[in-house]
N, C-alpha and C positions, 0 to 999 in steps of 0.2 A: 423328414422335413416337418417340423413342430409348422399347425397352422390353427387359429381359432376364429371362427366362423361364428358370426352374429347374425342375427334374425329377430325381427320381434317388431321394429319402428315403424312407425308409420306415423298418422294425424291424425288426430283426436282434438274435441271440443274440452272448453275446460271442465273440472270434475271428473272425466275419462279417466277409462286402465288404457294401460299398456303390458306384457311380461316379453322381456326382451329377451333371449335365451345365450347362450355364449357357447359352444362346444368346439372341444378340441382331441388335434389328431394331432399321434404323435410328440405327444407330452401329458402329463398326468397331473387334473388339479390339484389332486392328494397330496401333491407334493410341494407343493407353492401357496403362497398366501395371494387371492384373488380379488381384484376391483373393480369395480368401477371408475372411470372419469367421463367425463362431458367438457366438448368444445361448444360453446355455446357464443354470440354473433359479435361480440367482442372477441371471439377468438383465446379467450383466457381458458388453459386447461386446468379442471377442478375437479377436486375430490368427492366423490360420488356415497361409495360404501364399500365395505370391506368386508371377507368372507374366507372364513380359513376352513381345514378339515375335522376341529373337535366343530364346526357350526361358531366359530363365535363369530360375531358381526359387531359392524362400529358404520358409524353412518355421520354426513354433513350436518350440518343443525338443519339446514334449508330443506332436507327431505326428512329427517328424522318424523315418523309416523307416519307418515305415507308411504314411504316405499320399502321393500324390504326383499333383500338379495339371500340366496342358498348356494347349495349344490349340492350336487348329486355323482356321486364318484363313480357307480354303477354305469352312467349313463357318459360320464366326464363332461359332464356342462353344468356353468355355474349360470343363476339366472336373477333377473332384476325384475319383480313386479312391483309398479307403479301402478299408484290409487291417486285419486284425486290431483291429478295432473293440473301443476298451472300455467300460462303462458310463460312463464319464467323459467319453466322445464325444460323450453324448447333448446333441443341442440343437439349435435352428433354423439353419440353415445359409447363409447370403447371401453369392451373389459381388457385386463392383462392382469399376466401371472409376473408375481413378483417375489424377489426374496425378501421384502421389508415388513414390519411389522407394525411399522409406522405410515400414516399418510403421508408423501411428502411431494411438492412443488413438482410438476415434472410437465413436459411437452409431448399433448396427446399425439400417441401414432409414431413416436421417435424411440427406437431401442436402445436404449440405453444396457449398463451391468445390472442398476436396479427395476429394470422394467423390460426383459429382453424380450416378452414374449404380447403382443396386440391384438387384437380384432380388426375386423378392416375399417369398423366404426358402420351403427346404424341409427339414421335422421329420427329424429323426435318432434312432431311439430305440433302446438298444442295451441290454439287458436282461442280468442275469447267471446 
């Protein structure tokens, strides 16, 4: 049974870190191209950052320089630290493994063919 387990959320003032971690059992990041998204209080799911196994990364303009996602295949968990957090951060936070290569539109927490694989989602709450 493929399962990936989040940790890392919590509340923070603004200017705060967070590093959210993502690990998974029974499936191999190595092998998928990995994300981030965020549900955030309109409920709209949105592209976070992205994080493959040569390391290359792609990222939202909105976090672009603050935040910045890896992984680590040794360990199989892919991770999101967050710098300078702003109240606009705030929101449920889910990695998932995907075969795309591209960001595209998709509904946080819903397996799809191009995103079969979730986190359970972990709260971000970023106070000002």
């Amino acid at each position: 049974e493929v399962q990936l387990v989040e940790s890392g959320g919590g509340s923070v003032q603004a200017g705060g870190s967070l590093r959210l971690s993502c690990t998974a059992s029974g499936f191999s990041f190595a092998t998928s191209v990995n994300y981030w998204y965020r549900q955030g209080p309109g409920d709209k799911c949105d592209f976070v950052s992205r994080v493959s196994n040569g390391g290359n990364t792609y990222y939202a303009d909105s976090v672009k320089g603050r935040f910045t996602t890896s992984q680590d295949n040794a360990k199989n968990t892919v991770y999101l630290q967050m710098n300078n957090l702003k109240p606009e951060d705030t929101a449920v936070y889910y990695c998932v493994a995907s075969i795309l290569w591209t960001p595209r539109q998709t509904q946080c927490g819903v397996r799809t063919y191009d995103f079969p694989y979730w986190g359970q989602g972990t709260r971000v709450t970023v106070s000002s």
